[in-house]
Phi, psi and omega in degrees: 000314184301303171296325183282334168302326183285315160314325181298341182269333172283014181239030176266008173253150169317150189274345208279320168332154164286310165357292188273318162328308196299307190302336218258330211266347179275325179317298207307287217239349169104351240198132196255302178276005181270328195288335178282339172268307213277318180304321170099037164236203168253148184327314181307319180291345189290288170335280184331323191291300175271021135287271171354314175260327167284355148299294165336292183288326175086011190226145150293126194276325192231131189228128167287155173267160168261178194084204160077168216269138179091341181106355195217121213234185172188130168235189212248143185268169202309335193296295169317252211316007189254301194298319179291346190264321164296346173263329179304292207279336155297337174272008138282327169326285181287347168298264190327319180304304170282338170313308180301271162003290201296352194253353179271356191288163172253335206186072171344127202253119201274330200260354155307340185279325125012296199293309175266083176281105171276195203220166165269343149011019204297007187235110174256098166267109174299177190160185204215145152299126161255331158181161179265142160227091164332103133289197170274353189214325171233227147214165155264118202253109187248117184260144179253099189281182192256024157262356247013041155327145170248158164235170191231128176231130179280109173219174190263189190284336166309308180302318181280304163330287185311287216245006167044092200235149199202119174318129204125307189291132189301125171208189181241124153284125153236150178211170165240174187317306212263001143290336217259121162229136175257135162215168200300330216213124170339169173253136162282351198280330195292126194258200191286342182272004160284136190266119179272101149263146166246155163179186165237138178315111195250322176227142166217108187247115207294139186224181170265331138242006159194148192250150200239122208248099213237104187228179187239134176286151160325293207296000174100341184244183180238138191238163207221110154218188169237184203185127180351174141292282174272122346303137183273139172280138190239150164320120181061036159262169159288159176218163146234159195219124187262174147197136175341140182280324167304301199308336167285117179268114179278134180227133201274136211274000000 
């Protein structure tokens, strides 16, 4: 019950996302880079879709195999095949559920689709409210991962008001890649309105100046930012990843 409960977070996206495509398409074919040609994305974007949803879920969804296209194969782990089944019956769920909707309406209302708005986002951290810290103008919102890393978010007091937000409460950190900057070495210039992740390095896709950098936190999860080309982060170094304390976006699970 306790895993399935965990798994529901990761099914706070329409089953329709490539996110659940990706998964449903490694199940398919074995293949991590045939399910990324088949979704009609990039390997890179394949990958993100199951960091992303094994953040969300807190389990590993997908484990590689040897063999297989590349010399490397990758199927779903019992926890991934849980989550696809589970997404089959929500997505009979929402079906039948808007079916309905549309036939008691005199007049569908086009701004319902709205509500589920996905993000561009890329980075989902589950957490917990550790405390509010009240200022004249905005607040510090301090989130706690489930190792207990802390990360820190600025948001004003209507926004805490709005989401009725109280220590304690379960929500999701975001931020995007592009917020997120890696490095070899803590920055000493990062003052206090900066968030210090450690973690390692898991992927790194190479630019001309700057490489987008996939690293796994001590919490166990995955965060996407960049970093110089030069000096370049390599698979399994350490790294750190600040981010702006304004750049964390809270969102309620």
């Amino acid at each position: 019950m306790r895993q399935t409960n965990a798994l529901a977070n990761a099914l706070g996206y329409d089953v329709a996302d490539k996110r659940i495509d990706v998964l449903r398409l490694i199940g398919k074919t074995g293949s991590i880079s045939q399910a990324a040609r088949e979704a009609g994305i990039s390997y890179k974007a394949a990958w993100q879709a199951i960091d992303t949803l094994s953040n969300l879920a807190g389990v590993s969804l997908v484990e590689k195999t040897v063999g297989g296209v590349g010399g490397g194969g990758a199927q779903l782990t019992p926890a991934g095949e849980h989550l696809l089944e589970m997404a089959h019956i929500l997505a009979c769920k929402r079906h039948e559920l808007f079916s309905s909707i549309t036939k008691s309406a005199h007049k569908p209302d086009p701004g319902l689709s709205r509500l589920f708005v996905r993000t561009s986002m890329r980075n989902h951290l589950p957490c917990h409210i550790h405390a509010l810290s009240p200022t004249a103008s905005i607040v510090r919102v301090a989130l706690v991962l489930r190792d207990g890393t802390q990360v820190v978010a600025r948001i004003t007091h209507t926004s805490v008001e709005l989401l009725a937000l109280k220590v304690g409460t379960p929500v999701l950190a975001l931020c995007k890649a592009t917020a997120v900057s890696i490095r070899h070495k803590p920055e000493p210039s990062a003052g206090t309105s900066r968030n210090l992740l450690r973690g390692v390095v898991r992927r790194a896709s190479r630019g001309d100046t700057e490489d987008e950098i996939a690293v796994e936190l001590d919490a166990g999860v995955q965060l996407v930012g960049f970093s110089p080309a030069s000096p370049s982060l390599s698979e399994g170094e350490t790294a750190y990843a600040h981010v702006e304390e304004s750049a964390v976006v809270i969102a309620l699970l």
